[in-house]
PANU-98199 format. One record per residue: residue number from 0; residue in three letters; x, y, z of N, C-alpha, C in turn. Coordinates in nm, 2 decimals. Atoms other than C-alpha are relative to their C-alpha. Layout:
<pts>
pt num: NUM residuo: ALA nx: X ny: Y nz: Z cax: X cay: Y caz: Z cx: X cy: Y cz: Z $
...
</pts>
This chain:
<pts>
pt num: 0 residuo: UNK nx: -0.11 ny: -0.03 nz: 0.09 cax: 0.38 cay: -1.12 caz: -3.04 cx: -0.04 cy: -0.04 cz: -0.14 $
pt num: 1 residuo: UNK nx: 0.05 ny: 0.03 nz: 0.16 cax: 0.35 cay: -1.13 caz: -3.43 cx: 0.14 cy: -0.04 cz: -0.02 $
pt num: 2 residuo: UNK nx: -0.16 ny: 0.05 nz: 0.08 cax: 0.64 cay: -1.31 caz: -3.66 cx: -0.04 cy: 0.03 cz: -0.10 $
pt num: 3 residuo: UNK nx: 0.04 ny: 0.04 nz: 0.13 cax: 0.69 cay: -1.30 caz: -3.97 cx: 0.07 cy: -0.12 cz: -0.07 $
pt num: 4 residuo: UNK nx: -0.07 ny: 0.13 nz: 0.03 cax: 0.76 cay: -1.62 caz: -4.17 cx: -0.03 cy: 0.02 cz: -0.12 $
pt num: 5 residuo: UNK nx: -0.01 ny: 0.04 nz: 0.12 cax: 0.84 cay: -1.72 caz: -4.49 cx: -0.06 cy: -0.15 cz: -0.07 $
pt num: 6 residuo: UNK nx: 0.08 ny: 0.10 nz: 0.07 cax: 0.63 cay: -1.99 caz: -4.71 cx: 0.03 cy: -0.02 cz: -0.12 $
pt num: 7 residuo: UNK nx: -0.01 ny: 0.01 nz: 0.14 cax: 0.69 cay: -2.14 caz: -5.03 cx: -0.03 cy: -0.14 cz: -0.05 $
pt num: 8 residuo: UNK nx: -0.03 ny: 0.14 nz: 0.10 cax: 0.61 cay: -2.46 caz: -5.23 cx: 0.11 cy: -0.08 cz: -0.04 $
pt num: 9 residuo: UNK nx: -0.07 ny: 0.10 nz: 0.06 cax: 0.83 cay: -2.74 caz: -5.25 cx: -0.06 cy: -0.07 cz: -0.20 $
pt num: 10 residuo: UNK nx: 0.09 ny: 0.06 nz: 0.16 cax: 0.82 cay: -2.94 caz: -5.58 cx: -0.05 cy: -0.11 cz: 0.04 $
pt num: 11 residuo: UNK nx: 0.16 ny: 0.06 nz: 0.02 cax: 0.63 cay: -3.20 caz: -5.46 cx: -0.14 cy: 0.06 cz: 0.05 $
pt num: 12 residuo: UNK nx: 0.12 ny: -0.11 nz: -0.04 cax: 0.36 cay: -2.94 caz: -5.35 cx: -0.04 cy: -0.02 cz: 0.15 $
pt num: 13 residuo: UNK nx: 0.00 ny: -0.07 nz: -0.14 cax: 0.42 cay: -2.91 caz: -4.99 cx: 0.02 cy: 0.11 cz: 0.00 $
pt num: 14 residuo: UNK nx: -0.06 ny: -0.13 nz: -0.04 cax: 0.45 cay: -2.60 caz: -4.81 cx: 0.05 cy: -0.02 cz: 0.13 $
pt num: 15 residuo: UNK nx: -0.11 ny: -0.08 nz: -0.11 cax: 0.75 cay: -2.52 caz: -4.61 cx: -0.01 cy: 0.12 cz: 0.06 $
pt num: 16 residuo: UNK nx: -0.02 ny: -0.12 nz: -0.08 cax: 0.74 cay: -2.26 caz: -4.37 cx: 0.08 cy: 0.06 cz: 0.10 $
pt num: 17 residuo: UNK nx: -0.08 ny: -0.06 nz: -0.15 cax: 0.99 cay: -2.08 caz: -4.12 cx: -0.01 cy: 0.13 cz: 0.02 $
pt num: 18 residuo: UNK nx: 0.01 ny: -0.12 nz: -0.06 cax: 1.01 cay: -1.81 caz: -3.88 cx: 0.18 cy: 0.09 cz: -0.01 $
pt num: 19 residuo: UNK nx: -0.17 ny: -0.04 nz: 0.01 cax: 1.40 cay: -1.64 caz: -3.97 cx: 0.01 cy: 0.03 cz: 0.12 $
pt num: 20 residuo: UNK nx: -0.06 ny: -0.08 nz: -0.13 cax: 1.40 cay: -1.45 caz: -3.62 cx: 0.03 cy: -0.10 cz: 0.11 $
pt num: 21 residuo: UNK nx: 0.00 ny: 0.16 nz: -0.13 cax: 1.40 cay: -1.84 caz: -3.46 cx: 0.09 cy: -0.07 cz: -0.08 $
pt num: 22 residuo: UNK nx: -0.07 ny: 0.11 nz: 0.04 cax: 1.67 cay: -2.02 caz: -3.57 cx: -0.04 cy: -0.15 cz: 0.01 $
pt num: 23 residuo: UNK nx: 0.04 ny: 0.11 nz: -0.02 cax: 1.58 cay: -2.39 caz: -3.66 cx: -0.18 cy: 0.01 cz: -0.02 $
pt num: 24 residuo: UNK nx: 0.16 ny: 0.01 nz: 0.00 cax: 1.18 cay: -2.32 caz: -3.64 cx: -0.04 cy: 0.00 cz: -0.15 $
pt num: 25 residuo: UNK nx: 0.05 ny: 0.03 nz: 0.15 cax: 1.07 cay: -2.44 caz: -3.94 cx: -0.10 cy: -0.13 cz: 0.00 $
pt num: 26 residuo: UNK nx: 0.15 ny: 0.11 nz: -0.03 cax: 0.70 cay: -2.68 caz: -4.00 cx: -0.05 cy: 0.01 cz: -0.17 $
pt num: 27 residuo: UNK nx: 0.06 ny: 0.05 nz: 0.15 cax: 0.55 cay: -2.78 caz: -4.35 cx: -0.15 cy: -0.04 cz: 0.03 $
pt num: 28 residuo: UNK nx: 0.13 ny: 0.03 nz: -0.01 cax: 0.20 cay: -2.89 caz: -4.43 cx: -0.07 cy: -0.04 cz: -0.12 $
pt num: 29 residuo: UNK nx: -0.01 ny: 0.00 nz: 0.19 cax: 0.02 cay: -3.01 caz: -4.77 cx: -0.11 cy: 0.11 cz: -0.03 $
pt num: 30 residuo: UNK nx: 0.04 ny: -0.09 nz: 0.01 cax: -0.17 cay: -2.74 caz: -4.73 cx: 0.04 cy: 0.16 cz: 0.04 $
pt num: 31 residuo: UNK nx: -0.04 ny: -0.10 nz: -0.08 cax: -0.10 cay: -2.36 caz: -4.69 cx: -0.06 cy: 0.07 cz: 0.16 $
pt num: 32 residuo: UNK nx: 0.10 ny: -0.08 nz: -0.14 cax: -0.36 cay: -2.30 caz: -4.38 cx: 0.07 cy: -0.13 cz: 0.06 $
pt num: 33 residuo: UNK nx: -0.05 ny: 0.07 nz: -0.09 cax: -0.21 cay: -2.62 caz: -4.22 cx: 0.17 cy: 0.01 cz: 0.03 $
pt num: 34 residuo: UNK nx: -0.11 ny: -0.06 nz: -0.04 cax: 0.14 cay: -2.52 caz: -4.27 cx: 0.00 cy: 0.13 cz: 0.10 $
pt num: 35 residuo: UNK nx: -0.01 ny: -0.14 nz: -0.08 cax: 0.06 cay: -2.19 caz: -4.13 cx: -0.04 cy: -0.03 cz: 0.15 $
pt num: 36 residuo: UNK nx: 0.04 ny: 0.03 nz: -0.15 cax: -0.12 cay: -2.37 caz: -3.80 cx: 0.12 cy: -0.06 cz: 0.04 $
pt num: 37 residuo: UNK nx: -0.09 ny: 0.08 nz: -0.03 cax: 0.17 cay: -2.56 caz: -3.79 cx: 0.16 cy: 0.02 cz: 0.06 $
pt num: 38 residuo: UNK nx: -0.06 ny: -0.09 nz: -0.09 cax: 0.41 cay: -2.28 caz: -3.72 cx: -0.03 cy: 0.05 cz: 0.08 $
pt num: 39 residuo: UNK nx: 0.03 ny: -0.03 nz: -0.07 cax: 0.21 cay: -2.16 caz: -3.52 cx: 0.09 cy: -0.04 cz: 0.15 $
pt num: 40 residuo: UNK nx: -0.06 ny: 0.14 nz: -0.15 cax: 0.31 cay: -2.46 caz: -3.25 cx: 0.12 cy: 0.00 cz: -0.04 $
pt num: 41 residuo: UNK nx: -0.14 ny: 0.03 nz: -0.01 cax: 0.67 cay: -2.44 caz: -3.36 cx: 0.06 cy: 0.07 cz: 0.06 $
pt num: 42 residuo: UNK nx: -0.12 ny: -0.06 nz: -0.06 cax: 0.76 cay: -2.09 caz: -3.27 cx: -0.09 cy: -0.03 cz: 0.14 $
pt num: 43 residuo: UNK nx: 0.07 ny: -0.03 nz: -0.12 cax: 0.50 cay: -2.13 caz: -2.95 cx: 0.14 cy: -0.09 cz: 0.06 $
pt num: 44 residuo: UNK nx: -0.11 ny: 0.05 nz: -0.03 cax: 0.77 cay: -2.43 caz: -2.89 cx: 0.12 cy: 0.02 cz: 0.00 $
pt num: 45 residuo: UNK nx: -0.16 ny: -0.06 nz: 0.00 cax: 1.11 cay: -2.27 caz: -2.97 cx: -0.03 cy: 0.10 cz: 0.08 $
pt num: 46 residuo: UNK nx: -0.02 ny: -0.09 nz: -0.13 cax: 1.01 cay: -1.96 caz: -2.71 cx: -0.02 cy: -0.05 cz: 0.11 $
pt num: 47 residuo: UNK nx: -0.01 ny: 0.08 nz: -0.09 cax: 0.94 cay: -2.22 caz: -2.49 cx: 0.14 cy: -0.04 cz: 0.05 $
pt num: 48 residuo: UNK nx: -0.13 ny: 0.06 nz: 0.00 cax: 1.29 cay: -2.37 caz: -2.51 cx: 0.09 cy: 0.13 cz: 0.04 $
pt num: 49 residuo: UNK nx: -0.12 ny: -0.13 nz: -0.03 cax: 1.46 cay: -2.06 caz: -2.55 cx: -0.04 cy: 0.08 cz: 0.11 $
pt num: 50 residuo: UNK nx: 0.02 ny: -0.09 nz: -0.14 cax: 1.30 cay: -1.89 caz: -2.23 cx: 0.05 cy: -0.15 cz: 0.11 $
pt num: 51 residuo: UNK nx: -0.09 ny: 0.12 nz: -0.11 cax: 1.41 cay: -2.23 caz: -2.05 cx: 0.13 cy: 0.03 cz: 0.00 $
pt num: 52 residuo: UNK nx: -0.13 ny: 0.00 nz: 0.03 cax: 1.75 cay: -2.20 caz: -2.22 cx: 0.06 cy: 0.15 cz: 0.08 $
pt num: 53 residuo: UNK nx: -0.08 ny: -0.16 nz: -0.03 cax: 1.80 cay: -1.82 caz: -2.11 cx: 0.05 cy: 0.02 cz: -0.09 $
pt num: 54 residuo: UNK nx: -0.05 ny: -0.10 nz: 0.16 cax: 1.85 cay: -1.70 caz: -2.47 cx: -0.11 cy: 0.01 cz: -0.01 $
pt num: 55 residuo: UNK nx: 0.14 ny: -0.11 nz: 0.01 cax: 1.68 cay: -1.45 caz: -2.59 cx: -0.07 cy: -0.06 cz: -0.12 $
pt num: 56 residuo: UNK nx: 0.18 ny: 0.08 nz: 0.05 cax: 1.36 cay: -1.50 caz: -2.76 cx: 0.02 cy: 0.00 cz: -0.17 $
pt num: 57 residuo: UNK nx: 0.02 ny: -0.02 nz: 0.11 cax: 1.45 cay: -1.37 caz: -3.07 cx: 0.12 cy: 0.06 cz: -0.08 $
pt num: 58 residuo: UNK nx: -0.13 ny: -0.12 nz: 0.05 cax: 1.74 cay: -1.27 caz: -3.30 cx: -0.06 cy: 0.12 cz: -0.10 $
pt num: 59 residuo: UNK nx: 0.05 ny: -0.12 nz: 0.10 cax: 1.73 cay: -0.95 caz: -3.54 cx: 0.06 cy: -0.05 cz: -0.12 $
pt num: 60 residuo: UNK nx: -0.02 ny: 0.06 nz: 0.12 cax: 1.74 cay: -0.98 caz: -3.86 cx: -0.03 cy: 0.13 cz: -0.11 $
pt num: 61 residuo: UNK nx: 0.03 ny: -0.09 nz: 0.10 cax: 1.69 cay: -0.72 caz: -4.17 cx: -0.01 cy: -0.05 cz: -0.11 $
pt num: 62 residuo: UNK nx: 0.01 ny: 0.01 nz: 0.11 cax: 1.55 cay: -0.75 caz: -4.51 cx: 0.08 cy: 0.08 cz: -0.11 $
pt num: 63 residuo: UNK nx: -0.05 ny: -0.12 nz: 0.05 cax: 1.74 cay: -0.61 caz: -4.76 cx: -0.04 cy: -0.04 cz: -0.17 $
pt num: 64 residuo: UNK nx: 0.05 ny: 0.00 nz: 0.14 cax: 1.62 cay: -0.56 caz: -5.16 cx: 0.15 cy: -0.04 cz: -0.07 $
pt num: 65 residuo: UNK nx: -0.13 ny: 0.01 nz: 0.08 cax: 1.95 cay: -0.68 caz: -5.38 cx: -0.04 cy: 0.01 cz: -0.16 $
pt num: 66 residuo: UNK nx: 0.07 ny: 0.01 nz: 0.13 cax: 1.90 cay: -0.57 caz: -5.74 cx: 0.13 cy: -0.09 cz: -0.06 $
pt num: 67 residuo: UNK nx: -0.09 ny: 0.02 nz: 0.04 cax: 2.06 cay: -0.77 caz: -5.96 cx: -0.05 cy: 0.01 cz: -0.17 $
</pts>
């Protein structure tokens, strides 16, 4: 399965990363390649849970462009 996840720099120069289609799955790192291994093991963990729990694996979600 592929996700997609969102990454950005805090101000003290961490990076935060979560998966939106996983509620709660979210991992940081002080680097961007360690953040990114770092979700890795989060969502591996939240489909773990959530296939215990009997909810489903994944909510839907849509991007949408807002001009402002």
């Amino acid at each position: 399965m592929n996700f997609l996840v969102t990454i950005a720099r805090d101000e003290d120069g961490m990076w935060g990363v979560e998966c939106p289609v996983l509620p709660g799955c979210v991992s940081q790192g002080v680097t961007k390649e360690e953040a990114l291994s770092a979700i890795e093991e989060a969502i591996r963990l939240c489909l773990e849970v959530r296939t215990e729990r009997g909810v489903p694996l994944t909510l839907e979600i849509c991007q949408i462009e807002v001009p402002i």
